[in-house]
N, C-alpha and C positions, 0 to 999 in steps of 0.2 A: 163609947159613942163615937162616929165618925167624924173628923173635923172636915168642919164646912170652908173650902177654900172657894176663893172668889176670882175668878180673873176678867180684868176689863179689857176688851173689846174697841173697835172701832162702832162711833154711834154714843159711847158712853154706855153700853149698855154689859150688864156682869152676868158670867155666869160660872154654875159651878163646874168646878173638874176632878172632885171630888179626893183630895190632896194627892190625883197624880202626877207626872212629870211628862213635861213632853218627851218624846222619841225621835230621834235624829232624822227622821223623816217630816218630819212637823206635828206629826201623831201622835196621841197620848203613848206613854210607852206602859208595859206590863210591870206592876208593883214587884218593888226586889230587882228591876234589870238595871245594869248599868252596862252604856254603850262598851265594848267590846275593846280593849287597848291593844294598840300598835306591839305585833309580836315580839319581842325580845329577839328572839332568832332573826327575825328583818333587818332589826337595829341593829345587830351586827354585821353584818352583813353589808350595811347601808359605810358605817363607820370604817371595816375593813376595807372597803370600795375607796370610798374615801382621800384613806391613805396610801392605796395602791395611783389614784388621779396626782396626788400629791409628790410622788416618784416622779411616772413620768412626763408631770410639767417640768420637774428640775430637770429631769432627761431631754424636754424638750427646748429648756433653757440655751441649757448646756449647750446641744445642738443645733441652734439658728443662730449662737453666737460665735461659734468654731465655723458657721455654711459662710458667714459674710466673709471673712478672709482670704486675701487673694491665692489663686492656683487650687482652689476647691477640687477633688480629684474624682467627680462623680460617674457613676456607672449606671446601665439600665439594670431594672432587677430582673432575676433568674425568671426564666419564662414558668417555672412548678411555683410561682407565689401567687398568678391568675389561679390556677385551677384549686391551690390552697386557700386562698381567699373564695369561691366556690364552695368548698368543702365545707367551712365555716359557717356560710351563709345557711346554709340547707341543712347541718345539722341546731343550728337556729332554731329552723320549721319543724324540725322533728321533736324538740324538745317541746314546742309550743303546741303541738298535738298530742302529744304526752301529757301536757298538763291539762288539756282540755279534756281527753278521754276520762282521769281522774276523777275530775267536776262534774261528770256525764256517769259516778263510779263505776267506769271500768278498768278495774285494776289492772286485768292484761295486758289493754293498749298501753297505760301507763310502762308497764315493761317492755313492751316494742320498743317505744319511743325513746324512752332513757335507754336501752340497748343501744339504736342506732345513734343514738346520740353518740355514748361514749367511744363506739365503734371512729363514727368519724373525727371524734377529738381527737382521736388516736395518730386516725391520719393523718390529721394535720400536723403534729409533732414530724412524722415520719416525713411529710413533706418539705416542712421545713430543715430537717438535716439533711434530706434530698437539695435543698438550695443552697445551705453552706458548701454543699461536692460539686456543686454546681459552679459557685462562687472561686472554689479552691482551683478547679480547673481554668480558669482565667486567671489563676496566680495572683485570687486575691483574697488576702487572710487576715485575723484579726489585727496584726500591727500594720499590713500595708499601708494604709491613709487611713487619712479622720473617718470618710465616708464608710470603708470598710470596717473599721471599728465599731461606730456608734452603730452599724447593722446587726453584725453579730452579738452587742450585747445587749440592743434592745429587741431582738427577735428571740435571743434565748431567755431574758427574764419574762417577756408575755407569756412563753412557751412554758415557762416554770409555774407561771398562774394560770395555763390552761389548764394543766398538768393535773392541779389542784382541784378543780374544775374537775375532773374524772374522776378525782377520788371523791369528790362531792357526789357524783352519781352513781358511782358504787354502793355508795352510802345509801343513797334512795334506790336502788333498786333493790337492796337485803333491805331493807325496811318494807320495800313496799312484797316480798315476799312472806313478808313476818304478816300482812295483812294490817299494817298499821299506818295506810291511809285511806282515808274513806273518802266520798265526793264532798262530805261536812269537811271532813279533820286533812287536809295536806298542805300545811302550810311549810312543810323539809321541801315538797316540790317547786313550790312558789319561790322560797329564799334560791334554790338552785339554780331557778329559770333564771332569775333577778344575776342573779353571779354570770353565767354562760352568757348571757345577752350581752352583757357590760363587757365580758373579754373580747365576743363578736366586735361589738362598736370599737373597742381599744385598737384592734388589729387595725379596722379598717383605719383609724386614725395614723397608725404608724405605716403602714402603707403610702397611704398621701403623703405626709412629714417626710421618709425617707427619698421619695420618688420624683414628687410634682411640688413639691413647695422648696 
């Protein structure tokens, strides 16, 4: 026999809901569901982020307390970190129509996108040791000065976790030719986007940090 569950109301007044549970939308939810838990793969992802924030605030430490020191030896940056910073930005938007197409299941587009994506993560790489030849050509290399230092090591550890970043979308793009994401099931694309954005934002952050602050 069904148990008779009661719930009270505003008014004072009960009624039955006939022992279901509400649904995270305020709605009864369907017997046997339980709301859907935070992907495992997010959560790392979230944690390895993380710990990557956790770097370079000590990088950034480090360098706002060597910038206050008299005879700071600052330089403007290589005119390829505009058009690198570009590069950046826009395979951003390709990545984010890639994940849209998916949601829309179109796997194709999903491969466009991650293609150009990783295409231009590439560049960027390439552009960035386009700006240390750059740099080297002003006769200026990793022991010259602080400035020149703290450049070269924190635009090649980003470049190391862009790096990563590519082999994450290699990843989803053989996956997504294996046919194992659907507009329900892609949450490898989700975690990826989540990662790629985050190194987006970092760059721009060390950008400003090295230049204008």
């Amino acid at each position: 026999m069904p148990t008779l569950v009661l719930e009270r109301h505003r008014g004072g007044t009960l009624r039955d809901v006939g022992g279901r549970g509400r649904g995270p939308s305020g709605g009864d939810a369907a017997p046997g569901r339980e709301p859907a838990p935070v992907g495992t793969g997010l959560l790392g992802v979230a944690a390895f982020l993380a710990a990557v924030t956790m770097l370079f605030l000590a990088f950034t430490s480090a360098y706002l307390a060597r910038r206050q020191e008299a005879g700071w030896p600052a330089f403007s940056p290589p005119w390829v970190l505009w058009v690198n910073t570009a590069v950046l930005l826009v395979s951003s938007g390709t990545l984010d129509w890639a994940r849209r197409r998916i949601r829309s299941g179109d796997a194709a587009g999903l491969r466009r996108g991650v293609e150009w994506t990783a295409a231009l993560g590439l560049l960027f790489v390439l552009g960035q040791l386009a700006a240390w030849r750059q740099l080297a050509a002003r006769g200026l290399y990793l022991t010259t000065n602080p400035h020149s230092s703290f450049f070269y090591v924190l635009t090649a550890v980003h470049g190391a976790h862009l790096l990563g970043g590519v082999v994450a979308l290699a990843t989803v793009l053989l996956r997504s030719w294996q046919g194992r994401y659907t507009a329900q099931a892609h949450a490898g694309v989700t975690n990826c986007a989540v990662y790629w954005h985050f190194m987006d934002l970092l760059w721009l952050y060390l950008f400003v940090l090295l230049f204008w602050v």
